[in-house]
Backbone as a ProteinNet text record, in pm:
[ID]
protein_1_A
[PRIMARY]
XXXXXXXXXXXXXXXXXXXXXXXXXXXXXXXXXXXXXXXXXXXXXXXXXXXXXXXXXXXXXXXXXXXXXXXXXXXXXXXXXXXXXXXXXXXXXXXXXXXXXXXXXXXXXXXXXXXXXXXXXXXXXXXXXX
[TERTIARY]
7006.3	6944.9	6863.6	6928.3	6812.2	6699.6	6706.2	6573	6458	6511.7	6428	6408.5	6458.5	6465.3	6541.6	6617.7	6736.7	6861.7	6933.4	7062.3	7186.5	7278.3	7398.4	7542.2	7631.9	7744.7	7839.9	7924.9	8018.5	8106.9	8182.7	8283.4	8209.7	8099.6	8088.8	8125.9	8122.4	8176.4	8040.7	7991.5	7905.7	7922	8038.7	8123.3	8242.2	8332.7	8478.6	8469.6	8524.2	8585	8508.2	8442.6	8330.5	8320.9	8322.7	8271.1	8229.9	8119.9	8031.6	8047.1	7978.2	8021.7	7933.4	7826.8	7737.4	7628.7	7589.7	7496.2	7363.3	7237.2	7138	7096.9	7002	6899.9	6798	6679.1	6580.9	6482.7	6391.4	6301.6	6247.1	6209	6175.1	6277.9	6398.8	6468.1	6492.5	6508.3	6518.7	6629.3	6724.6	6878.5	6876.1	6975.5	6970.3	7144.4	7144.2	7344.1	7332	7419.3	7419.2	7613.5	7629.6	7731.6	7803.5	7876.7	7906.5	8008.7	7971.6	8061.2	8102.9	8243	8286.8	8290.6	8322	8314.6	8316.8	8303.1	8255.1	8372.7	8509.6	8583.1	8608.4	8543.7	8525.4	8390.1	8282.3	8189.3	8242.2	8289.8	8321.6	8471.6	8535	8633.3	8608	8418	8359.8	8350.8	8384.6	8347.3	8252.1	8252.5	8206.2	8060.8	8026.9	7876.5	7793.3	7753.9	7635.7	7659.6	7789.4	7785	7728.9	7684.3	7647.8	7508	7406.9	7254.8	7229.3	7273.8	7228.7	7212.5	7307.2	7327.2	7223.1	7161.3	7009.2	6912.9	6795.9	6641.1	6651.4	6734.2	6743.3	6873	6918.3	7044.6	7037.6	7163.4	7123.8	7280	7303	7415.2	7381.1	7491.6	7516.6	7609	7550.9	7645.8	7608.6	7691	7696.1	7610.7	7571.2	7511.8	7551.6	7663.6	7800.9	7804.2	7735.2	7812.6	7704.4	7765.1	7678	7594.5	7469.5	7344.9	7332	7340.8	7285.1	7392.9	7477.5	7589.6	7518.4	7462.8	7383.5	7291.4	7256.4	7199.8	7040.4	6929.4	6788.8	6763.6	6767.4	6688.2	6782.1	6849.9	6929.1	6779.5	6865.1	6844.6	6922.7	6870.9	6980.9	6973.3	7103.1	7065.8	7175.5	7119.4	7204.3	7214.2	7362.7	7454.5	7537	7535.7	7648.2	7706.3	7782.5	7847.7	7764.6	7604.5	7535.6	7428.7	7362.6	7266.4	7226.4	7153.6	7099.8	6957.3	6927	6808.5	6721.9	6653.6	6634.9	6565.2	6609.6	6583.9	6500.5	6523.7	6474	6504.8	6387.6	6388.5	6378.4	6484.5	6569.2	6454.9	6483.4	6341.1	6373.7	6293	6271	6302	6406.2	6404	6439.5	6364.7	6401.4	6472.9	6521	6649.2	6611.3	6627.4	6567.2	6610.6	6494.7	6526.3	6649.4	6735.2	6861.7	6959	6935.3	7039.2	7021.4	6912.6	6866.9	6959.9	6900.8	6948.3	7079.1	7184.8	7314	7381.9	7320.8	7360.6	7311.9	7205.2	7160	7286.3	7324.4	7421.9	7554.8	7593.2	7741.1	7684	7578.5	7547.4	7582.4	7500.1	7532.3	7705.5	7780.4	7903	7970	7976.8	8056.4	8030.4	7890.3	7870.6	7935.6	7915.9	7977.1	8135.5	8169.6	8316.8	8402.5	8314.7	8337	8338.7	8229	8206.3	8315.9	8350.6	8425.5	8579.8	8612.3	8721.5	8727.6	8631.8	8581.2	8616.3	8582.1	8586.1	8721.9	8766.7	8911.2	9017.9	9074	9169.7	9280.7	9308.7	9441.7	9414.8	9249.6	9180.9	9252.3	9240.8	9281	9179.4	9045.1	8970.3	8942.9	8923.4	8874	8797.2	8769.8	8641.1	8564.8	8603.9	8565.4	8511.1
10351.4	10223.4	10174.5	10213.9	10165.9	10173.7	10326.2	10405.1	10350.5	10272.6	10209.1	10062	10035.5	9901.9	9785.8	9835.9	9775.3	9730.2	9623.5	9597.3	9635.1	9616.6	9699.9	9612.8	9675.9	9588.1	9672.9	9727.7	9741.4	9688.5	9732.9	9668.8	9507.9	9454.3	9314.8	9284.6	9159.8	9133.9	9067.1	9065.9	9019.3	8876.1	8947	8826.2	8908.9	8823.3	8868.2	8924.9	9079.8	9166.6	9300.3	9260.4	9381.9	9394.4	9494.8	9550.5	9642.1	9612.9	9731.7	9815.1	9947.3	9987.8	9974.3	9970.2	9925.8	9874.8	9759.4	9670.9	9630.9	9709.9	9705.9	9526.8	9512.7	9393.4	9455.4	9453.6	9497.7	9339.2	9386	9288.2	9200.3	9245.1	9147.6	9043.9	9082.8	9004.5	9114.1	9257.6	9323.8	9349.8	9383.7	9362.1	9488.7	9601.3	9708.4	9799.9	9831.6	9816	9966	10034.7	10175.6	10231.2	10305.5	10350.3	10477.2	10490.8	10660.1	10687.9	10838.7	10875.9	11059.2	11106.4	11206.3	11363.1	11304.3	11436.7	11380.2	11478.6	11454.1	11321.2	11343.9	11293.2	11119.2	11126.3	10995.6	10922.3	11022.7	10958	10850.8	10999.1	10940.7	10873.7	10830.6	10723.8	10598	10566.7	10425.9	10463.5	10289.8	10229.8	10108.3	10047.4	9917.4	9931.3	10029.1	10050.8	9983.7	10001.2	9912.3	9769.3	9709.5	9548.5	9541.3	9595.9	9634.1	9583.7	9650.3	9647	9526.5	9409.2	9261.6	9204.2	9282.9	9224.7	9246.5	9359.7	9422.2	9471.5	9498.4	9507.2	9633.6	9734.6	9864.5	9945.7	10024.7	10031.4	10223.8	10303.1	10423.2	10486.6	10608.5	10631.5	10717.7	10777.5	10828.4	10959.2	11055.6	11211.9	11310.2	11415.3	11501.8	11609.9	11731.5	11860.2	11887.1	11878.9	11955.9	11901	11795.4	11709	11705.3	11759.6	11740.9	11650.3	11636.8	11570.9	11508.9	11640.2	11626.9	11481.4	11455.2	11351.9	11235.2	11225.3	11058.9	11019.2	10916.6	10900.2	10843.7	10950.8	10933.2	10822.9	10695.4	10537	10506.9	10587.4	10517.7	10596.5	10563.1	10603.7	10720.5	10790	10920.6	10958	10911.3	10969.6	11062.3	11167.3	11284.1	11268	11255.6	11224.2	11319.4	11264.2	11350.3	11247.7	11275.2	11184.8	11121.7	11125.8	11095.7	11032	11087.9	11028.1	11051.3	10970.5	11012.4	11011.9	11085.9	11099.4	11069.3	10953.7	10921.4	11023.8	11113	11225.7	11179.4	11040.4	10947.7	10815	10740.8	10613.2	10564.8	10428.9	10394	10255.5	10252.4	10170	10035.7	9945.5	9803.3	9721	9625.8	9517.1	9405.5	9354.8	9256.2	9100.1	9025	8949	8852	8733.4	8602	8567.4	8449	8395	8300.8	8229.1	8171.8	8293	8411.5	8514.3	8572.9	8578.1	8642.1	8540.7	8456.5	8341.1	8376.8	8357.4	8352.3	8504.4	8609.8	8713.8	8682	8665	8692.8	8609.5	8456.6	8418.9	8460.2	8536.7	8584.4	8745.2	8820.3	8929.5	8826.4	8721.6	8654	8649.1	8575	8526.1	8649.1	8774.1	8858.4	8933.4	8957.3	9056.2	8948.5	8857.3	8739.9	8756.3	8745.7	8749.9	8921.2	8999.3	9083.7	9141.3	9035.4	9023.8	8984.2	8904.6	8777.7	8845.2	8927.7	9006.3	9126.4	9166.6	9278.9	9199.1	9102.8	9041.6	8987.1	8936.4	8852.2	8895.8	9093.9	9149.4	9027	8940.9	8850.4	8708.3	8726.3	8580.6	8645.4	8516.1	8541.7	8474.8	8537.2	8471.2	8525.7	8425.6	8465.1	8560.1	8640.8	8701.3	8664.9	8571.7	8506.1	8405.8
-9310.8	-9339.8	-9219.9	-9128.4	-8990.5	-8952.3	-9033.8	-8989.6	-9080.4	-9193.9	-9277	-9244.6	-9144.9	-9041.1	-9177.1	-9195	-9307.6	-9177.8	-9267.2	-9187.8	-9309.4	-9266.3	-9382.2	-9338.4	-9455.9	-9450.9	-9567.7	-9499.9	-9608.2	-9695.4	-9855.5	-9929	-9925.9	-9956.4	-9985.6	-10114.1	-10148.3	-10252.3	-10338.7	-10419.6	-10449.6	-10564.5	-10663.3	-10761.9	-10785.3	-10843.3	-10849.1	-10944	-10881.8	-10977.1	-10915.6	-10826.8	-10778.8	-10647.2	-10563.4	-10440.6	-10438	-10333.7	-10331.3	-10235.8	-10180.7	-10110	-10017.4	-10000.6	-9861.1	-9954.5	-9857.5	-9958.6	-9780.7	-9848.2	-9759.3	-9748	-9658.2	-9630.1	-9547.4	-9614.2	-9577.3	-9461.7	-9443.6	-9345.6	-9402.5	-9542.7	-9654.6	-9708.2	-9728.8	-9840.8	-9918.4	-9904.4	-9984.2	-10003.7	-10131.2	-10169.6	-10203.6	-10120.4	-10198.1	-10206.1	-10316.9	-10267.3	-10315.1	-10258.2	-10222.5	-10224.9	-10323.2	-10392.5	-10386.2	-10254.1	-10174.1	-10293.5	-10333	-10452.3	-10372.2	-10379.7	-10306.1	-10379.5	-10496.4	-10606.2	-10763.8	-10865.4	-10967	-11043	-11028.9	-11048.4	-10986	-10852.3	-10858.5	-10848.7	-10963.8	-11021.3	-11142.9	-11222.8	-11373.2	-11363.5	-11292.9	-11292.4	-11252.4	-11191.4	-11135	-11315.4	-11338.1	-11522.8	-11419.5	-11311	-11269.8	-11265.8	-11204.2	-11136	-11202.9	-11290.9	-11405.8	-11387.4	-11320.4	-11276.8	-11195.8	-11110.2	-10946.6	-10940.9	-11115.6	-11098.8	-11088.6	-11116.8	-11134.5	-11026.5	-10920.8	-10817.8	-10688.7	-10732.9	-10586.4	-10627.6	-10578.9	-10604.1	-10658.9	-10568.6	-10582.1	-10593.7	-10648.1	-10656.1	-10627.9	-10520.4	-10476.2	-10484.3	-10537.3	-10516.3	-10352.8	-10283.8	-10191.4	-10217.7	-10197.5	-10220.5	-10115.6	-10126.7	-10025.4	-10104.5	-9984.1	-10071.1	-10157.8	-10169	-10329	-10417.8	-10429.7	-10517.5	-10625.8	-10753.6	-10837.5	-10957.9	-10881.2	-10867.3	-11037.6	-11092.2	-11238.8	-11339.4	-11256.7	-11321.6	-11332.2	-11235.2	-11195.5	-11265.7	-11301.2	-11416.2	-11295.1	-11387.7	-11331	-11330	-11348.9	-11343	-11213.2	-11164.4	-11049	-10870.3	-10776.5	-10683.5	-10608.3	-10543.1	-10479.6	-10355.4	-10249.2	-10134.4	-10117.5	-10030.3	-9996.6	-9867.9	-9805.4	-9692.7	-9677.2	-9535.8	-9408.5	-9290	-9213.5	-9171.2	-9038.2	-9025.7	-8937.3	-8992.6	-9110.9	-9165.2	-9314.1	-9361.1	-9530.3	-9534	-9630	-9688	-9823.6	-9854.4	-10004.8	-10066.5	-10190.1	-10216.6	-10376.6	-10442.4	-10551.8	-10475.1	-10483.5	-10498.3	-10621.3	-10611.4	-10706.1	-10768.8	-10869.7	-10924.2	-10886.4	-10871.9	-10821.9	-10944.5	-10917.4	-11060.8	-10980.6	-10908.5	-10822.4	-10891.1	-10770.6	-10832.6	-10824.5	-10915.9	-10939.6	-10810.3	-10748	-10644.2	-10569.9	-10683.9	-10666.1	-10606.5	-10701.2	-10691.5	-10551.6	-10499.5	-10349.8	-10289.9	-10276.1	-10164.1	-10154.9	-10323	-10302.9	-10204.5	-10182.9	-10203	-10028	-10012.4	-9872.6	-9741	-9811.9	-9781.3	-9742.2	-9863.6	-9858.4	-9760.8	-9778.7	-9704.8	-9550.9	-9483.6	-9347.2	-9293.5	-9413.8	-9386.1	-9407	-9467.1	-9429	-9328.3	-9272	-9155	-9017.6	-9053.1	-8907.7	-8924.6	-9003.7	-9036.1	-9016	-9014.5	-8967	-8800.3	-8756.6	-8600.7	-8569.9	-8604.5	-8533.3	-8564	-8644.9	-8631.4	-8571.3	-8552	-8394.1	-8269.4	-8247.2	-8125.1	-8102.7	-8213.7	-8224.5	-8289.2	-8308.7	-8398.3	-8430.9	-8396	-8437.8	-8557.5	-8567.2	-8632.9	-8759.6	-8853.7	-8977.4	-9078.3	-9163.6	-9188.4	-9326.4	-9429.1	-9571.7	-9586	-9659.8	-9664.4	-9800.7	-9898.6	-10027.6	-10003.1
[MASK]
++++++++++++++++++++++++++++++++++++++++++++++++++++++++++++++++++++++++++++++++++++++++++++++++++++++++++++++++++++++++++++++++++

């Protein structure tokens, strides 16, 4: 995500009942939530994912060389990862998010990356993450 001068954040929550697994912010305002999947089995045991699209501009799963490709459904995005870096191999189509929904999202994207600082800095704080 860096290299795309994106900032990132893992497990956010976007609305109850859902986390994601890394959810981008681009330089723009760009919302893009990105979905690391390990093998075929814990493709087809995510039922949530399709809640996920409402929530970012762009939506990307994340897989390794092995992992087979053909499961993923083409209107998505696809990056192929390793434990250093990824590569967008499909970009994932643009359905950008009404402007209330940005704001709300860009918000809770602020208060969990701080809340995550601030428990880096302070292992003993005890702080919501909702």
């Amino acid at each position: 995500m860096a290299s795309l001068d994106f900032v990132s954040v893992e497990e956010l929550i976007p609305s109850a009942g859902l986390r994601v697994d890394v959810m981008g912010l681009g330089p723009k305002g760009e919302v893009w939530i990105i979905e690391c999947k390990s093998s075929r089995t814990d493709f087809q045991s995510d039922q949530k994912w399709r809640g996920y699209l409402e929530w970012c501009d762009r939506y990307f799963w994340a897989v390794d060389d092995d992992f087979p490709n053909e499961l993923l459904p083409e209107d998505t995005g696809l990056l192929i990862a390793d434990a250093y870096d990824a590569e967008i191999v499909r970009m994932a189509p643009e359905n950008k998010l009404p402007p209330a929904r940005r704001k709300v999202l860009i918000q809770k994207f602020a208060r969990h990356a701080a809340l995550r600082w601030h428990s880096a800095r302070d292992p003993g704080l005890v702080v919501s993450t909702v």
